[in-house]
N, C-alpha and C positions, 0 to 999 in steps of 0.2 A: 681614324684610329683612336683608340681608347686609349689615352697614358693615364686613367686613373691609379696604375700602375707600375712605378720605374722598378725595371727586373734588373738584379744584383751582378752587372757583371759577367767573367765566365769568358768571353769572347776574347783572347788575347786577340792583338793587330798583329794583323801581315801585311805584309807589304808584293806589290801584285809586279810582276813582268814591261807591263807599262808604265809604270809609276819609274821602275829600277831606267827603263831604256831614256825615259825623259829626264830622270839626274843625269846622262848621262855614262850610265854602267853598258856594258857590252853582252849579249851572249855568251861571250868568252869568260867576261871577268863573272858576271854572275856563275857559270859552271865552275870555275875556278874557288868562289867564296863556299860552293856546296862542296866542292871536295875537301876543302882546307876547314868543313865540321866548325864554320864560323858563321853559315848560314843553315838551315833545315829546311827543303822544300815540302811543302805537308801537301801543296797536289801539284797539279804542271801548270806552271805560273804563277805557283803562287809561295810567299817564303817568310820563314821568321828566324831569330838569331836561335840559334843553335845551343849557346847555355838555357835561353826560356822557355825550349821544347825538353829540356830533358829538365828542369823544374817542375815541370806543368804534371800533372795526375790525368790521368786514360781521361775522365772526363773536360780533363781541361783541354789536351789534344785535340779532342774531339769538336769542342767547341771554337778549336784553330781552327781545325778546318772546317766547320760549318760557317764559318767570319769568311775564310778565303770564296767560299761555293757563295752564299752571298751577294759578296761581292763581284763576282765574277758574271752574275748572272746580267741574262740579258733583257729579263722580264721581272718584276715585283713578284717577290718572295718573301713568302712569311716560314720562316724556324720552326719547324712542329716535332711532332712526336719526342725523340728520343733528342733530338737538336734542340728543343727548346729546353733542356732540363739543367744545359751550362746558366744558365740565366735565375734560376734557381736556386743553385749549388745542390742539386735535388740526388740523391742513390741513382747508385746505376747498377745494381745487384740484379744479375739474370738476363740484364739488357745486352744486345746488338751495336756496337758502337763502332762499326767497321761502313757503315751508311751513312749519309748524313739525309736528312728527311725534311724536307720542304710541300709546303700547300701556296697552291698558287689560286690568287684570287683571281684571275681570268678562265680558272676552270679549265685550263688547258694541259692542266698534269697527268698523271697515268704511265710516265715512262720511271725506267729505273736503269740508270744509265751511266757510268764515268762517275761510280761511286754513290750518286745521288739517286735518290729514289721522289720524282713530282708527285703528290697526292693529289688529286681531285675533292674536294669538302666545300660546304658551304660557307663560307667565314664571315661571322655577323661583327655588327663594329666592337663588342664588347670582347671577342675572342683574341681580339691583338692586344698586343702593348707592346712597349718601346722597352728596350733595352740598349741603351746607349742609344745607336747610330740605326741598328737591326732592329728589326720588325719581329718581333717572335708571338706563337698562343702564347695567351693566358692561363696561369694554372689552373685554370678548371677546363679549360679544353683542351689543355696538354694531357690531363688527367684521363680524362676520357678516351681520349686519340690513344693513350697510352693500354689503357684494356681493351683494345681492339689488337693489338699486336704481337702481346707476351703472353703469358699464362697467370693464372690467378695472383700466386704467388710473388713473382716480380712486380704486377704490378699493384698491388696492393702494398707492397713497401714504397713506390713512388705517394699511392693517395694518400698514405697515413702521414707520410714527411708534409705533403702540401698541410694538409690537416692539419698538422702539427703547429705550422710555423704558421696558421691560421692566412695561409695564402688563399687557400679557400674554404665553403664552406659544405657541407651535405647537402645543404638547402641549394646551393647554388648548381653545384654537383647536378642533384634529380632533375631543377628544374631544364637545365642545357641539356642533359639526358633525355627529357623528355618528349626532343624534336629529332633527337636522332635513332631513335628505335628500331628502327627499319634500315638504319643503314646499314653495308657488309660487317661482318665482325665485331657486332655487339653484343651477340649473347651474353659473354662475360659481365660485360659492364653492368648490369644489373645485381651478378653475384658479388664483386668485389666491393660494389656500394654497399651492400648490406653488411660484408664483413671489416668495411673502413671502420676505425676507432683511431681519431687522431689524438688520442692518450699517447700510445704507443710513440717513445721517444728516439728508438734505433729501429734500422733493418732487424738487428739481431730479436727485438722484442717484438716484430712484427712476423717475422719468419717461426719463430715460437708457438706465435697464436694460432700462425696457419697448419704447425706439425701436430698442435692438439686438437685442431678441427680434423684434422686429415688419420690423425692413428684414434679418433671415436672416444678423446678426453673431454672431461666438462672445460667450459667456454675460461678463459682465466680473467681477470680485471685486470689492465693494463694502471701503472701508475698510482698504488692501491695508499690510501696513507695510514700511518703506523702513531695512532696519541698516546702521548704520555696519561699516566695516573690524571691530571688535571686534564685532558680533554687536550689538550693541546698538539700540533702535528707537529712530531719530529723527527718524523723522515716519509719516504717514498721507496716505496720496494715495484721492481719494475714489473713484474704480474704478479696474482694471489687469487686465492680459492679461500675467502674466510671460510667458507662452510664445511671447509676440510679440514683449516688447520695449515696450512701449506701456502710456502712463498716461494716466488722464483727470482734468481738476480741473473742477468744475462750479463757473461764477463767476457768483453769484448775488448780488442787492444783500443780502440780510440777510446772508449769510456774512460781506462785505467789514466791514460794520456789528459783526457779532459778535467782528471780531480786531480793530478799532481799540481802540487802547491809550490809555487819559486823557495828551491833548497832543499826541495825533497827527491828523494829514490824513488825509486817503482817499490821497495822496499817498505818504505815508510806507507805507502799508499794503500799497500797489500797489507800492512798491520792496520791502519785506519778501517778497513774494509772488514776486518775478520771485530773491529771492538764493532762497530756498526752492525752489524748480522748479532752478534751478541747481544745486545742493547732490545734490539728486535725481540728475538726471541723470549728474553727475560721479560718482555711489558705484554707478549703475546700468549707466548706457550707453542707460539708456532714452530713447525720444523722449514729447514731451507735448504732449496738443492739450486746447486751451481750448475748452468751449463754453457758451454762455448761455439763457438763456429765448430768446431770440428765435431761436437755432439752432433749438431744440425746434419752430417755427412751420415749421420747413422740414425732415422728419424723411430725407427721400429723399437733398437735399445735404449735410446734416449725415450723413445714412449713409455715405455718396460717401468723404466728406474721414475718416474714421475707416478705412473699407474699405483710402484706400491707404496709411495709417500702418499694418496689421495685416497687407497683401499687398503691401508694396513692388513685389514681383518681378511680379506679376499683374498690376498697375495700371500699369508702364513698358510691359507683353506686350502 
């Protein structure tokens, strides 16, 4: 196994059926400790305390119970697909988390069964790493594994995070890509390499790029930067069209979340926000439209209102 590697985490501990009977617990008192909402069983036999399941975020659950399946197993399993992405802290926008998704290196997978789904794949020594105790792919063949199963979209906000967090590279990407071309369900993979830009620092900036490939807008720069009179960067606007004129800020609640400063309001934040966009504007001449997740639910009107910020003259005509 390759730990050049150590993946972040992600896999809370459970504790398994066997373990409980050899402290001696009961059947009884275990069924007991599930009723009394002091224990959570996440599959059959397998269990966590019951405050850290309802802590945990859909993709933390999920990475309970890919820990529990795991361990439970009776053969060497390696975490793939959508199960390797706890190990990451990687999006799970679009994704399936109702599965847990294992590649088993004796090639004996293909079943999908009691929640888990065995994959059959090649797996060369550089596709695993460690995470913790668990064997999971490595982000560039989770990446991969990943645009065989979703739609462009979804997963192309997984590649752009790996990307991003320079977990992997494009180079690294094509070249692993280049031994599986032939295998089921890769047509995709080739398109979403081309549209990877690990600029791109949210889902939401990434889901963007993909509504204005998709409603036949020009391509945006992701992470575009913004110099003062002296040449200097003083800031980052999260896509831009200089040739237009035109900037876009994707305003998402974790963003708002990630710039609040110890002793401020959402208040303070959203005033910081509107002198920032000013500041912009005044060094640029640019104009700036806002959009949100719930834009994204409307990609045709959301087109519309970007279309005549980029063709003024077209959209008066």
């Amino acid at each position: 196994m390759d730990e050049r590697l150590t993946a972040r985490g992600g896999y809370d501990d459970v504790f398994l059926r066997r373990e409980l009977i050899a402290d001696g617990y009961s059947d009884r008192v275990i069924a007991h400790m599930v009723r009394s909402c002091v224990w959570h069983r996440v599959r059959h036999g397998a269990y966590i305390s019951a405050e850290r399941w309802q802590e945990l975020t859909d993709l933390g659950r999920h990475g309970a119970v890919a820990r529990a399946v795991a361990r439970q197993a009776n053969s060497e399993v390696v975490l793939s697909h959508v199960s390797a992405l706890p190990a990451f802290a990687a999006p799970t926008w679009g994704l399936d988390l109702s599965t847990v998704h294992v590649t088993r290196p004796d090639q004996r997978g293909g079943r999908c069964e009691a929640g888990v789904n065995q994959h059959v794949g090649t797996l060369l020594d550089e596709d695993v790493v460690s995470a913790g105790d668990l064997a999971v792919t490595s982000p560039t063949r989770t990446a991969l594994d990943i645009t065989t199963m979703v739609g462009v979209e979804a997963a192309l906000a997984v590649v752009d995070y790996l990307l991003n967090r320079r977990l992997t590279s494009l180079e690294q990407l094509r070249t692993r890509y280049s031994s599986m071309v032939h295998w089921p369900r890769t047509l995709r993979t080739d398109l979403v390499l081309r549209l990877a830009d690990g600029r791109s620092e949210s889902v939401g900036e990434t889901r963007t790029r993909a509504l204005c490939r998709r409603e036949g807008l020009p391509t945006p720069t992701p992470q575009y930067p913004i110099r003062d009179l002296e040449g200097r960067v003083v800031a980052y606007v999260d896509l831009a069209w200089p040739e237009h004129g035109v900037f876009l800020e994707f305003d998402g609640r974790v963003k708002y979340e990630a710039l609040l400063r110890e002793g401020e309001s959402p208040t303070d934040v959203v005033l910081r926000e509107k002198r920032r966009e000013e500041m912009i504007c005044e060094l640029t001449g640019w104009r700036c439209i806002r959009i949100t997740w719930t834009d994204l639910a409307y990609p045709e009107r959301t087109a519309a209102r970007i279309r005549r910020l980029l063709f003024p003259m077209k959209s008066a005509a």
